[in-house]
N, C-alpha and C positions, 0 to 999 in steps of 0.2 A: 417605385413608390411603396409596394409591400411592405419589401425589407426595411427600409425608411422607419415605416411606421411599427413593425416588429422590433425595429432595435428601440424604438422612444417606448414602446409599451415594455421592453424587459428593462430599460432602466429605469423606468416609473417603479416597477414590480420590485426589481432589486431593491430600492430605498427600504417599499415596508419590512423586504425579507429579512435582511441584513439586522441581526440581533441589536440589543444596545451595548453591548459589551466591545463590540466593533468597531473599536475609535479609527476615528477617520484617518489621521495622524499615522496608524500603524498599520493599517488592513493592508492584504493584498489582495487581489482574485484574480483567477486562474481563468485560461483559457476555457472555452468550454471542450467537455470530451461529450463525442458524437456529434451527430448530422441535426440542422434543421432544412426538411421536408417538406413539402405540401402534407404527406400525411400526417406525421407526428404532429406539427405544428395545431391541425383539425383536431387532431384525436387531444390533447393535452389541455387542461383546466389551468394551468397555472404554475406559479415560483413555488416552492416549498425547501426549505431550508434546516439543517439538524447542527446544533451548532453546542461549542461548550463555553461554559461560564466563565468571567474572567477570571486571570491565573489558572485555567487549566488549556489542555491541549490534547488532542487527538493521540491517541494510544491504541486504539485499534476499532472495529468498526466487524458490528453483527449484519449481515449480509443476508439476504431471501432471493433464490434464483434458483430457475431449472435449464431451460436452454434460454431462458435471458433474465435480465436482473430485475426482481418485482420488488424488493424494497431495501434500503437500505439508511443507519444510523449508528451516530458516533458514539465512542468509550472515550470519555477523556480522563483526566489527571492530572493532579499538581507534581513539580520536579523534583526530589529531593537532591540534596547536593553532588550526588553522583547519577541522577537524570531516574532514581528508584520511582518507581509511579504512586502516588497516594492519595487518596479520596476518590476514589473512581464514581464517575457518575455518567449517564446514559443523556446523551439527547435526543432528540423527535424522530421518531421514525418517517422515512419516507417514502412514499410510494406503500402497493398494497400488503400491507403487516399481517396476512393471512394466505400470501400466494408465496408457492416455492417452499425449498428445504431451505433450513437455516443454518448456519452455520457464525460463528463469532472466531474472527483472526486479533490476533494481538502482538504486538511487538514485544519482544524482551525488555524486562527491566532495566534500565540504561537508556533506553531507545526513544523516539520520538515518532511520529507520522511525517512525512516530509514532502512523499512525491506521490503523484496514481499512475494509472492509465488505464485505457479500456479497448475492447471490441464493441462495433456498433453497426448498426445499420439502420435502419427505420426506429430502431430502441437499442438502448446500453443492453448488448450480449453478454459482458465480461467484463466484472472490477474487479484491480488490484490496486495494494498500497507497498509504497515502498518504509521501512523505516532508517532513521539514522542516528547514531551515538548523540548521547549530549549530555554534558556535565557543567558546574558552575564553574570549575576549572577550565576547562578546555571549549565552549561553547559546544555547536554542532563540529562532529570531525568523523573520518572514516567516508567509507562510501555510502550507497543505498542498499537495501537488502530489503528485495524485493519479495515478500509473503506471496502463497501461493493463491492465483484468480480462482475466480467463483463465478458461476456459470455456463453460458454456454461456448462457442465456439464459430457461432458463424460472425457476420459483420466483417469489417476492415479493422485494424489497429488505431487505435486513437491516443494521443498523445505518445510517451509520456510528459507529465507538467509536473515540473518541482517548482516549491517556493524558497524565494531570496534566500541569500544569503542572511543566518540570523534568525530566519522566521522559519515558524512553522505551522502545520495546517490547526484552524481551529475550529472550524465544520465547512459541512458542504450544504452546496444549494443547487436544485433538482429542477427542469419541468418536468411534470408526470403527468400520465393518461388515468392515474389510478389507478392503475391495472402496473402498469410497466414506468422504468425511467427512461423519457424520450435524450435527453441531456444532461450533465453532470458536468459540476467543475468546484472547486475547493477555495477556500482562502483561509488564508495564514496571518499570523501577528506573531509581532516581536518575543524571540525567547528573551526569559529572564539576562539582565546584563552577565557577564563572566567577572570572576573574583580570579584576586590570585588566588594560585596554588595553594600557597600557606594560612590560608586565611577559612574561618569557618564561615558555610553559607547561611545566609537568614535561611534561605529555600530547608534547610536539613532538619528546622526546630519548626516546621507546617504539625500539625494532626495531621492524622488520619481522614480529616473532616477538609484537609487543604488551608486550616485556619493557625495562626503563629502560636504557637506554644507558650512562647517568651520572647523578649527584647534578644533579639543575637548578639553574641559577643564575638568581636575575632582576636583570635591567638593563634599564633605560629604553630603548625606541625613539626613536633621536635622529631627527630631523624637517629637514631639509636647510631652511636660512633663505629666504623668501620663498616656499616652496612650503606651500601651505595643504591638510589632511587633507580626504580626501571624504569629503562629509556626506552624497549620496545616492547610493543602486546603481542603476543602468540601469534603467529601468521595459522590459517586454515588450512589444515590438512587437506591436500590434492587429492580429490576423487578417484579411481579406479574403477573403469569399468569391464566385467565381464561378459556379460549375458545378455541374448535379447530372444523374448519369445513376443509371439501376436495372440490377440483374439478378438471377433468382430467387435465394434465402436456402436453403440446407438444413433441413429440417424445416417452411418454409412462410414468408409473407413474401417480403422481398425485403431485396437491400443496397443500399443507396443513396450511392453514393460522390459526395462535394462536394470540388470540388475548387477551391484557391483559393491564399493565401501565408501563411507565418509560421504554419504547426499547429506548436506545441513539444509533445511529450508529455508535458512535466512541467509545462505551465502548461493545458492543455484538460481542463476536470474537469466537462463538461455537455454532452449535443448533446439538441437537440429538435429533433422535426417536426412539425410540423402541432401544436404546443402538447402534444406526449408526450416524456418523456424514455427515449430510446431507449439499449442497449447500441452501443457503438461502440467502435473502436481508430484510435489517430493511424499510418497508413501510412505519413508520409513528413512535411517541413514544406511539400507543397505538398497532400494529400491526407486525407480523413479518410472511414472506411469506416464506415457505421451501419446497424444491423441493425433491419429497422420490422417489428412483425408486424404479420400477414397484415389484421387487422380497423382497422389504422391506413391501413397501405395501399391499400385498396380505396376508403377514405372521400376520397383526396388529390385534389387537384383540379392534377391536371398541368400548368394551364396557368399556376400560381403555387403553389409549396410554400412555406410559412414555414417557414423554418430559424435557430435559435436557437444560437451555439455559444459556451458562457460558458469566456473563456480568461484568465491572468492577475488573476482577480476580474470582471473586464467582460464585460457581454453583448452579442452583436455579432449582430445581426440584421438576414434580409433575406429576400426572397421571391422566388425562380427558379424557372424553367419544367421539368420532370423530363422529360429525353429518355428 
């Protein structure tokens, strides 16, 4: 009967959260990421929601966390015709806007917000976002590229949740204790339609403000004689790793920094040790920091670590000695 009555009160809740911009016709929403509790469910006041204006979309998201996520609120942006980001504007911060370091992740120009996931336990430990290409040529294409989480490290793995095909995320909605995010899950709406190739986008003649410039005109992309269009994009240089040193982790464990060439942080979306997949952050493209705990740690056999780090789609694997 609880639950019953929890699920009629978060869809009651949903209705007023859910912006106006949120056509019914095109919404999507996401599973939730994290647990509902006896605790959290006590501890949590309510829906709260960060969302962005219609014709723009999630581009990256300013983040407040120490060992779990205290608040969190979107960047969005209109598309230009190769997916360029333009009029960026901020929505509602949620949860508490004065707890935690800050930190603001962003996708590349080109890119969209697409997928999350998180760590969770009694509260969201740890958010990420994935982003993915899009252009008015080619819609959404390519894989996810996974930006590096924020936060802490304990909970269980939650999700991840990507949306539709076509759609992508255009805020999230929260319960919070005020202090902490007890739950978190996303929804998405319709990207702009795809143009042919040869054709100019209305999206490319926006301001800066997101608002149309002029009436678009389309005309054919002329193609200079003897020069033939690329058929493929760069593939990502395969990572190399050399090195692995430790030093004790806060809270227990240890971090284990491997050092080597070619980490991109938009193509490293897996690190394991010793056959675990561990939290981690890409420090540098020569550098990647991985946090083991303590019961992994103890088990390593220093004089070969197997280290696993899946970048670009590829797993690249090798086994070095842990100074």
């Amino acid at each position: 009967m609880y639950r019953s009555v929890a699920r009629r009160a978060c869809a009651l809740l949903l209705g007023f959260a859910i912006t106006a911009s949120a056509r019914a016709e095109d919404a999507w929403f996401s599973s939730w990421l994290g647990k509902s509790t006896a605790i959290n469910m006590l501890a949590t006041s309510g829906y709260t929601s960060s969302s962005c204006p219609d014709g723009k979309y999630v581009v990256g998201m300013e983040i407040r966390s120490g060992t779990l996520v205290d608040a969190v609120r979107v960047e969005c942006a209109s598309l230009g015709a190769s997916g360029e980001h333009q009029g960026h504007v901020q929505g509602k911060m949620i949860g508490n806007h004065t707890g935690g370091s800050v930190r603001t992740v962003r996708c590349p120009s080109g890119q969209v917000v697409a997928a999350m996931r998180a760590r969770a336990g009694e509260f969201i430990d740890r958010v990420s976002f994935a982003c993915r290409s899009w252009s008015a040529a080619q819609g959404l294409h390519g894989s996810l590229r996974w930006q590096p989480g924020q936060g802490g490290t304990g909970g269980e793995p939650a999700g991840p949740v990507e949306c539709p095909s076509g759609k992508a995320i255009a805020g999230l909605q929260s319960r919070t204790s005020g202090t902490y995010l007890a739950l978190l899950r996303m929804w998405c709406r319709d990207l702009p339609p795809t143009q042919p190739s040869g054709m100019k986008s209305a999206q490319s003649t926006l301001t800066p403000q997101g608002r149309p410039a002029s009436a678009p005109t389309a005309r054919p992309t002329a193609i200079p004689r003897g020069i033939q269009p690329a058929t493929k994009l760069p593939q990502p240089v395969t990572p190399i790793l050399k090195t692995l040193s430790s030093k004790p982790a806060r809270g227990g464990g240890a971090e284990i920094t491997i050092d080597g060439e070619h980490f991109a942080s938009n193509q490293v979306t897996r690190v394991e040790i010793a056959g675990t997949s561990v939290p981690y952050r890409v420090v540098s493209p020569t550098r990647i920091a991985a946090t083991v705990p303590q019961h992994v740690y103890t088990k390593l056999n220093k004089r070969g670590v197997p280290i696993v780090v899946t970048s670009g789609g590829k797993r690249i694997s090798k086994q070095l000695p842990l100074r």
